[in-house]
C-alpha positions as CSV (number, residue, x, y, z in Angstrom):
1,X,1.0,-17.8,45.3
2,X,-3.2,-17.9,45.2
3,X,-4.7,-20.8,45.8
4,X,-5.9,-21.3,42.0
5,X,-2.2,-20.0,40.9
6,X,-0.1,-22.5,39.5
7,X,2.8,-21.1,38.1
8,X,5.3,-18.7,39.3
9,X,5.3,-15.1,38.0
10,X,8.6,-15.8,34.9
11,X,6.7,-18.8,34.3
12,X,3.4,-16.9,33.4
13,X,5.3,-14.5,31.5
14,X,7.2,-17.1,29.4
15,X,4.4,-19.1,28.3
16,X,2.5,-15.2,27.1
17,X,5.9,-14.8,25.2
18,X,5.8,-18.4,24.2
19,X,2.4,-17.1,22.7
20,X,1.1,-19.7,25.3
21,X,-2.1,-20.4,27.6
22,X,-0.5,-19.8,31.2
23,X,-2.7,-20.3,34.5
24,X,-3.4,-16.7,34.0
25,X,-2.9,-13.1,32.2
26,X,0.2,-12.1,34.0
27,X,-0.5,-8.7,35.3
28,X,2.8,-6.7,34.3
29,X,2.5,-3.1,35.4
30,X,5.4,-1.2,33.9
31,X,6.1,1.7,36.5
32,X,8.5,4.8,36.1
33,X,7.9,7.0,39.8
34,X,4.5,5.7,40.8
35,X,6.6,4.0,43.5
36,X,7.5,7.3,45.5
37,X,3.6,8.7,45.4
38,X,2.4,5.4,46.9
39,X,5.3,4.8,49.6
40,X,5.3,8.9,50.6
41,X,8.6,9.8,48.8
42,X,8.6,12.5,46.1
43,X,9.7,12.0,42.7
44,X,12.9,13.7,43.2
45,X,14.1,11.2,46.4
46,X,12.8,8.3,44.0
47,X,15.0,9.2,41.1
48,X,18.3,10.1,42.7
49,X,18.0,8.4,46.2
50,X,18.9,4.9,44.1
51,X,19.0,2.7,47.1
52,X,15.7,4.3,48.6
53,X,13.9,3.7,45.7
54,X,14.5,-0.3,45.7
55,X,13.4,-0.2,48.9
56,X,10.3,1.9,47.7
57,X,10.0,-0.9,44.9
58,X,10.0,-4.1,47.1
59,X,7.1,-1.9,49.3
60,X,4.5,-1.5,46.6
61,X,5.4,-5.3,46.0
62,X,4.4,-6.1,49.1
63,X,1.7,-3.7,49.2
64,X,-0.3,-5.5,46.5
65,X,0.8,-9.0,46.5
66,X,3.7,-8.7,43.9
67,X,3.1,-8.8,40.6
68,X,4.2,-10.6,37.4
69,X,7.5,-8.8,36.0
70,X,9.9,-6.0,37.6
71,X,9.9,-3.1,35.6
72,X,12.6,-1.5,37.4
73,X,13.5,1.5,40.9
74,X,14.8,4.5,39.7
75,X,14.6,5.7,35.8
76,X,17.7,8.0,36.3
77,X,20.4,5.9,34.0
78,X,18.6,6.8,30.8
79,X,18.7,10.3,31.9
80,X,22.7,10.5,32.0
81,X,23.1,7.4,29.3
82,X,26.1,8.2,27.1
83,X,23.7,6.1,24.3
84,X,22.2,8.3,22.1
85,X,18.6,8.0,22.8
86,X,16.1,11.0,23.4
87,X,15.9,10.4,27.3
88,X,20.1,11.4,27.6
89,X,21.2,14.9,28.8
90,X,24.1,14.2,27.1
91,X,22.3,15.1,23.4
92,X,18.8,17.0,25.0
93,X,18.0,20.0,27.5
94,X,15.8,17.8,30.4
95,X,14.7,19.4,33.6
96,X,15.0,16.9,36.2
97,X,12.6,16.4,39.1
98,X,12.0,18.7,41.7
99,X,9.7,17.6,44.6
100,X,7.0,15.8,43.0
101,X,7.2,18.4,39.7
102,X,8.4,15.2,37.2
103,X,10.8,15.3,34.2
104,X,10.3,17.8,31.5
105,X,12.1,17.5,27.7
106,X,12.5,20.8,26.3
107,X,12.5,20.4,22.7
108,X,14.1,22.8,20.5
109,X,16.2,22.4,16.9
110,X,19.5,21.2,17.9
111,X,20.5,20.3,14.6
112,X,20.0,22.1,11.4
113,X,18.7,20.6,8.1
114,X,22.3,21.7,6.7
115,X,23.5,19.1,9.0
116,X,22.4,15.8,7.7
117,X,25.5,15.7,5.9
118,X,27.2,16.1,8.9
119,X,25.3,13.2,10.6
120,X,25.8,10.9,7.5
121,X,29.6,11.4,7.6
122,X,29.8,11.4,11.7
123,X,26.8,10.0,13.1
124,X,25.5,11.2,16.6
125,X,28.9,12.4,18.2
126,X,28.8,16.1,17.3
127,X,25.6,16.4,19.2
128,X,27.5,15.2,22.4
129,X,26.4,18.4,24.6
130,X,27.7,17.6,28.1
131,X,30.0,14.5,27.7
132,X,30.9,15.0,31.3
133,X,27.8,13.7,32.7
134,X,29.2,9.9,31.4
135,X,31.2,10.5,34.7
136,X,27.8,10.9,36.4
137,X,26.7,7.6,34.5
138,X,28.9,5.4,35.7
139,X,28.8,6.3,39.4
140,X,25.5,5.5,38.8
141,X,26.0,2.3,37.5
142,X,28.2,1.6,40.8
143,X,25.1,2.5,42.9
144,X,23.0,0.0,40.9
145,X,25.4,-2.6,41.1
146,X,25.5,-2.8,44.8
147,X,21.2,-3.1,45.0
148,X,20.7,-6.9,45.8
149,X,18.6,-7.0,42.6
150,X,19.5,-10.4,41.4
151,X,18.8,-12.2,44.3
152,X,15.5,-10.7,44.8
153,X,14.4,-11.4,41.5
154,X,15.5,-15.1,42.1
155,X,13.5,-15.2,45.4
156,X,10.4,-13.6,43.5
157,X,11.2,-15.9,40.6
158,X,10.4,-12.9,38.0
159,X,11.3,-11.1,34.8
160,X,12.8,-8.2,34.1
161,X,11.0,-5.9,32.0
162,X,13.8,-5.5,29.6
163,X,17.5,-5.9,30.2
164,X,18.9,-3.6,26.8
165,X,17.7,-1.1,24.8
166,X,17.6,1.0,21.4
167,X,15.9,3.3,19.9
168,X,15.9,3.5,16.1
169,X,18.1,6.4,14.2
170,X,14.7,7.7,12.7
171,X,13.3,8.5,16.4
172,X,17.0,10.3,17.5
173,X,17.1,12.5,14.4
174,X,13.2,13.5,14.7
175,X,14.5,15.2,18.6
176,X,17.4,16.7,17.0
177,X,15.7,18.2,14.7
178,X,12.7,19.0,16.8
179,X,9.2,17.9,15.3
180,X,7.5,20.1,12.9
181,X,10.7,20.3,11.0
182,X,11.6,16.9,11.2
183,X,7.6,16.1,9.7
184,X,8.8,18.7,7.2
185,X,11.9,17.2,6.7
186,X,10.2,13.9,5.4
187,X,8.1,15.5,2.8
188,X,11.0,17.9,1.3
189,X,13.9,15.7,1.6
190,X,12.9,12.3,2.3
191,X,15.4,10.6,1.3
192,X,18.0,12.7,2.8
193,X,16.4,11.6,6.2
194,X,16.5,7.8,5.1
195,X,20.6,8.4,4.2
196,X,20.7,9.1,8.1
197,X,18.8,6.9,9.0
198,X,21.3,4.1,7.5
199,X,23.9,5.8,8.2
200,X,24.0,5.8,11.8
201,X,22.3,2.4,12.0
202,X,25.7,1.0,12.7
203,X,26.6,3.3,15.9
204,X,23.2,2.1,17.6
205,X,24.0,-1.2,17.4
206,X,27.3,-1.1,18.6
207,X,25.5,0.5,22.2
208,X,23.1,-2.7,21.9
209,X,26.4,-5.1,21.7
210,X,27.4,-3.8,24.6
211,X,24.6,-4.4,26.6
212,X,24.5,-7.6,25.3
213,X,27.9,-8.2,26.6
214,X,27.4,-6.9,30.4
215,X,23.7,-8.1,30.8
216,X,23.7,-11.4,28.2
217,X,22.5,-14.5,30.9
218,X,22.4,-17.8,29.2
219,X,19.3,-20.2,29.1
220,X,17.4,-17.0,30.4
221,X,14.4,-15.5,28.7
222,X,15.3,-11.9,28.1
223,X,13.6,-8.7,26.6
224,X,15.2,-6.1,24.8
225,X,13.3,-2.9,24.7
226,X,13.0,-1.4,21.1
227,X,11.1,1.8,21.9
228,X,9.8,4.3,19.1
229,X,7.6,7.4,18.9
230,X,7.6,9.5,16.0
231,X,6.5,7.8,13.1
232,X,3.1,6.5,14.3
233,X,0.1,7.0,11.7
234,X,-1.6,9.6,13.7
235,X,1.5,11.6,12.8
236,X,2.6,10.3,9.2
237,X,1.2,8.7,6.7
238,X,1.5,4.3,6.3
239,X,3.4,5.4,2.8
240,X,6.0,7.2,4.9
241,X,6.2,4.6,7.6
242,X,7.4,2.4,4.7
243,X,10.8,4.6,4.4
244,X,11.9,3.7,8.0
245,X,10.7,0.0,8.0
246,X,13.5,-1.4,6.4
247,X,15.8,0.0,9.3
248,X,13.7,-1.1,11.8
249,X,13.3,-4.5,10.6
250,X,17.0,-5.0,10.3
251,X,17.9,-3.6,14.2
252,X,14.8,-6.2,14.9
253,X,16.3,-8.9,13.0
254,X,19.9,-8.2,14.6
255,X,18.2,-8.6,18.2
256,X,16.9,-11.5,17.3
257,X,20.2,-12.8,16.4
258,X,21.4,-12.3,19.6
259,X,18.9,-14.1,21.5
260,X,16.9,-11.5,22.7
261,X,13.3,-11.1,22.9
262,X,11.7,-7.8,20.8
263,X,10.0,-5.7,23.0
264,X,8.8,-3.2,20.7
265,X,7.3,-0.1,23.1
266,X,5.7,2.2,20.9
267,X,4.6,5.1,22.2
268,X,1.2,6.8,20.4
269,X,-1.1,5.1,17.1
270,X,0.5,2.2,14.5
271,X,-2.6,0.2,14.2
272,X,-2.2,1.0,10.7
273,X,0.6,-0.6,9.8
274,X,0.6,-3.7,12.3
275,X,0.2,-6.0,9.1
276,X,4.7,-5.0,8.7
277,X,5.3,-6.6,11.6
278,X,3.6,-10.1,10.7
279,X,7.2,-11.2,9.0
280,X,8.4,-12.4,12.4
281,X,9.1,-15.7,14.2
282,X,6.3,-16.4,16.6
283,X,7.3,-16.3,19.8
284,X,10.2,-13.8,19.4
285,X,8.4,-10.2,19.3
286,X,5.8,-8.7,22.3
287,X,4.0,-5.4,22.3
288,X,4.0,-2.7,24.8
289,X,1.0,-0.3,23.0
290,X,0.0,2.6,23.9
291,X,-2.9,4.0,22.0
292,X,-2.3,1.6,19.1
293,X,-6.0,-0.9,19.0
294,X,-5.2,-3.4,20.9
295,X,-7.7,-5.7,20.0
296,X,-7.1,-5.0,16.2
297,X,-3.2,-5.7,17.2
298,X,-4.7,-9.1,18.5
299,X,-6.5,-10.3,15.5
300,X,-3.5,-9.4,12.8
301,X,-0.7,-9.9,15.5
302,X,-2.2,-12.9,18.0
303,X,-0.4,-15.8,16.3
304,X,2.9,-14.7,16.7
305,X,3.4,-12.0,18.9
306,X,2.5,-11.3,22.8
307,X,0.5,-7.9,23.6
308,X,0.0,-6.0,26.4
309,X,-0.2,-2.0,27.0
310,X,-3.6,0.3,25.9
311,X,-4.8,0.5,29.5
312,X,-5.1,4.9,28.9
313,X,-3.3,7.0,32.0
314,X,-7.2,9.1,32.1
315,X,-8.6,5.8,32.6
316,X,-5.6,4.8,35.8
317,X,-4.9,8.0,36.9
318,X,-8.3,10.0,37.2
319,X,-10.8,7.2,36.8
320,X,-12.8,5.3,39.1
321,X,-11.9,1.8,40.7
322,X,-15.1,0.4,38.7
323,X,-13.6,2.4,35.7
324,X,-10.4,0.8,35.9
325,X,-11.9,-3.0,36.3
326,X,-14.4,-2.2,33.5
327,X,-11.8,-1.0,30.8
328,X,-9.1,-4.0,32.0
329,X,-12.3,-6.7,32.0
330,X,-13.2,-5.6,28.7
331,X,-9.2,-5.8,27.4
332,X,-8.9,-9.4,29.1
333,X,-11.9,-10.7,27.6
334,X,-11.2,-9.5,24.1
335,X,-7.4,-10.5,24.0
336,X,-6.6,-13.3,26.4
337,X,-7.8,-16.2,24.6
338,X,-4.5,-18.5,22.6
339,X,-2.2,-16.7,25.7
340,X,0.1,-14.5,24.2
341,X,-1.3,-11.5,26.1
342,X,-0.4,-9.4,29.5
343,X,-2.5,-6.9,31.0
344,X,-0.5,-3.5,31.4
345,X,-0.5,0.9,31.3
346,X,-0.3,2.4,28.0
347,X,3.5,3.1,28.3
348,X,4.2,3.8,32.0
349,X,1.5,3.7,34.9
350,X,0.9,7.1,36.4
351,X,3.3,8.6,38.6
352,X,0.0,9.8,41.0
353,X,-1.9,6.4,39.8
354,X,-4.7,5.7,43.1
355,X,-3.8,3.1,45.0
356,X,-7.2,1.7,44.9
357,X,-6.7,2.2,41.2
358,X,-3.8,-0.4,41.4
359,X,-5.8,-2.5,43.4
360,X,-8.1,-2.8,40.9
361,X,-6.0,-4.3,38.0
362,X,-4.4,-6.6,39.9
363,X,-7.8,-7.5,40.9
364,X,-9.5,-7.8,37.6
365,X,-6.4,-10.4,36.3
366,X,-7.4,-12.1,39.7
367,X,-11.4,-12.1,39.1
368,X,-11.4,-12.3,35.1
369,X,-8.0,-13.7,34.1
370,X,-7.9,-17.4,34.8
371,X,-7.7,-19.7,31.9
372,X,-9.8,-23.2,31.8
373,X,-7.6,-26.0,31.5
């Protein structure tokens, strides 16, 4: 702990949650591989070498004088999750890593528009393309399991990024479909695509209660990561965001039930439509943007919900040190005040991120984040 610290690092991050004034912005650095580049493993090692890349993990925390919440080792579970989200083999093609080459969707239409029906009677299961790799998913699981993660995050005294996920049925269908027909899909038959949407609503949750079950700690602030992509404003329209709200306010609402924080991680622009998301208990939703304004997000959202995220991947990968601690100064400056705010990458950090580019935001919470008490 610095000497003008006074809190530990799940204490910082509680009170931002808590939409609270900690001792400082918690610096909360979501990674997905940067690990390997800055420890001299490739990407490949990191993701299947599961063990390794804990070890890689607790380096870079060392490295850089810890940070403020563990976003994770290895992303390889979501790549061989029998839950149907876009990551999974299981429904899409994915190239895996190779050296340092990283993961690569290939996109193509899996299903036809002749298949909604099919989807409204049986939901995701028909789309099941390897089923066998659920085999390779749980000897995974086994691996993870025998990581000394829990007792590590008890010595650091930190979060966990987020401990169960979702995504909504809107965001599934859109990769089934591929994307310029799903876009086309919501102009022609619009309500065909909402009849899906509902219709599978029910299979998603059931993989969320199951998380619940296995990863539920009580007493314990957790995060549930609620990640969307496809219906951001730079793609539709606000008027055709409005068909898919009232599904993603009721798999919100049914987190919430279960005691679990909203971590919404929204990949590309929904400044537009922030104002849908002011219906929520304070305290209970956070933020993880990525090119949504930030410091609009703060002045509709700032009462009620935590932010972090923005911080672009041109700015953390290929800008300068001074770059860096100019953009994050700015960001903490314009968003820290009332707490309620972390500083972070616009979705992941980059897998070939500088280290002196690290350095640098962890340095700028240190020279810029401190509140007066």
């Amino acid at each position: 702990m610095e000497e003008n610290e006074t809190m530990t690092p799940r204490e910082r991050v509680e009170a931002a949650l808590a939409i609270k004034e900690p001792d400082r912005v918690p610096f909360t650095p979501a990674f997905h591989c940067a690990q390997a580049r800055l420890t001299g493993m490739t990407i490949e090692e990191f993701f299947f070498n599961i063990p390794k890349s804990f070890e890689a993990t607790k380096k870079v925390w060392e490295m850089f004088g810890g940070f403020d919440i563990y976003s994770g080792c290895s992303p390889i579970l979501g790549y061989y999750a029998p839950i149907p989200n876009s990551h999974s083999q299981i429904y899409f093609d994915w190239t895996l890593p190779k050296g340092n080459i990283p993961e690569q969707m290939h996109e193509r239409e899996i299903m036809k528009r002749e298949d909604y029906d099919l989807v409204i009677q049986n939901g995701f299961t028909p789309f099941k393309r390897r089923p066998e790799l659920q085999r390779e998913f749980g000897k995974m699981i086994v691996q993870f399991s025998k990581l000394d993660t829990v007792s590590w995050l008890k010595e650091m005294d930190v979060m966990t990024l987020s401990e169960a996920f979702i995504e909504p049925p809107v965001d599934m269908i859109s990769f089934l479909r591929s994307f310029n027909k799903f876009l086309t899909d919501i102009i022609e038959i619009p309500e065909k695509v909402v009849k899906a949407c509902e219709a599978t609503e029910e299979e998603l949750l059931r993989s969320l209660d199951l998380q619940f079950q296995a990863f539920r700690r009580k007493e314990a602030t957790q995060m549930c990561l609620f990640g969307f992509s496809r219906i951001a404003t730079n793609f539709i329209s606000p008027k055709k965001f409005d068909l898919f709200w009232p599904h993603i306010k009721r798999i919100t609402e049914y987190i919430l039930k279960n005691d679990f924080i909203v971590q919404y991680h929204i990949d590309n622009d929904y400044t537009d439509v922030l104002e849908y998301f002011t219906e929520f208990p304070k305290g209970k939703i956070m933020f993880h943007l990525d090119l949504t304004d930030i410091f609009k997000a703060k002045e509709i959202l700032g009462d009620r919900a935590c932010l972090m995220g923005n911080v672009p991947p041109q700015i953390t990968g290929r800008g300068s040190p001074k770059e860096v601690e100019d953009y994050c100064k700015k960001q903490i400056e314009g968003c820290m005040e009332g707490g309620g705010y972390m500083l972070g990458s616009a979705c992941v950090l980059p897998d070939e991120i500088p280290p002196a580019n690290l350095k640098a935001m962890k340095d700028c919470v240190m020279k810029y984040g401190f509140y007066r008490k």
